[in-house]
C-alpha positions, 0 to 999 in steps of 0.5 A, a space after each residue: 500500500 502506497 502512504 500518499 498526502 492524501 490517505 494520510 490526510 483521510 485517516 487524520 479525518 476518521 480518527 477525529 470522527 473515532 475521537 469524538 464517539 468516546 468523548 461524548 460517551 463519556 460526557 453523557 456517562 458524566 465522566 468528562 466534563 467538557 471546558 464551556 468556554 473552549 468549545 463555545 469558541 471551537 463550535 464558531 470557529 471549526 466552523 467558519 475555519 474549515 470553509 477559509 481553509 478551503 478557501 485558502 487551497 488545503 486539500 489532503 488536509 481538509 478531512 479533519 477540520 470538516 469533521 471537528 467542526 461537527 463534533 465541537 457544536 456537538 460537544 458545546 451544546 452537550 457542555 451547557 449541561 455536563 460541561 464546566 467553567 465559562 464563567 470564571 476570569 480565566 474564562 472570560 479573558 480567553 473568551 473575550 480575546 477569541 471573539 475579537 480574533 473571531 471579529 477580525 477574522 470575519 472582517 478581513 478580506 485577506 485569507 492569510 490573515 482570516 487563517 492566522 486571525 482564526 489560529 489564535 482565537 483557536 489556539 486560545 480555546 485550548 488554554 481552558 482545557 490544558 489549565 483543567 487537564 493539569 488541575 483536574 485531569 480526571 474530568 477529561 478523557 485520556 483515550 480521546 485527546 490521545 486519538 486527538 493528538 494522532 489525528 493531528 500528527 497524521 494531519 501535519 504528515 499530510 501537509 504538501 505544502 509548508 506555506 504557512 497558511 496551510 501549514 501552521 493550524 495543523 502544526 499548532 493543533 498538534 503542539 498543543 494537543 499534545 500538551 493536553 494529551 501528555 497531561 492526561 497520559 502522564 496525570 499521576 506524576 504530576 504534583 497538583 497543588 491547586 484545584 479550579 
């Protein structure tokens, strides 16, 4: 079998579409407590990413921000019943930097700059749940960010290009969920002096 951009790109897809079924298993056993902020800020943005992605000329790359579009307003809608946070300071300030990057991503008729705008209100949504998977990694869900994590990385082996519009949300996706990955694998020889 010949590994091409684009079967790597596909798998990325499937295993973000696998990641997400235990998850919200989880989420409805009350096992995982999704951060309310993160996906409030990811359900707008894999939405309105995924289209200026496209837009921006992905191709083998584009499975997996199609299908974490519809798994985030999943998860979200989930999260106002069996999530937590969204309405601590920490929250609020993350919230309120991913709308303005939000606004000005919207406003912008520079593709580059509505990625790179998209980028980092999305890479804020990840601060709440890397913040809750080292205080309280028990009310996150290891297997799931792990797949995660993979999905990405087989993401960024897709890439043909490293121009970095295309290159960079994958590559950023992947450090920081793999920081949430290592947190959740790694939680019992992490010392925890606080709770949230």
């Amino acid at each position: 079998m010949n590994i091409t951009p684009a079967l790597l790109g596909q798998l990325s897809g499937i295993l973000a579409v696998i990641q997400a079924v235990p998850y919200i298993i989880s989420i409805l056993m009350k096992k995982t407590r999704p951060a309310r902020a993160s996906y409030a800020i990811w359900s707008v943005l894999q939405t309105i990413s995924a289209a200026s992605y496209l837009a921006s000329g992905a191709t083998d790359t584009k499975w997996t921000p199609i299908v974490l579009a519809f798994s985030a307003v999943i998860i979200f809608s989930l999260s106002i019943k069996y999530g937590m946070g969204g309405f601590n300071k920490f929250d609020i300030t993350c919230l309120s930097i991913a709308a303005i990057a939000i606004v000005l991503w919207l406003t912008t008729s520079n593709p580059a700059f509505a990625v790179y705008a998209s980028l980092a209100a999305s890479s804020i949504a990840f601060l709440p749940v890397i913040k809750k998977s080292f205080l309280t990694p028990k009310t996150e869900n290891t297997l799931s960010w792990t797949l995660y994590a993979v999905a990405v990385l087989l993401n960024v082996c897709a890439l043909t290009s490293w121009n970095p519009v295309i290159a960079l949300p994958p590559v950023i996706s992947l450090v920081l969920s793999g920081i949430i990955a290592l947190l959740l694998l790694f939680q019992h020889r992490i010392p925890r002096k606080h709770s949230l």
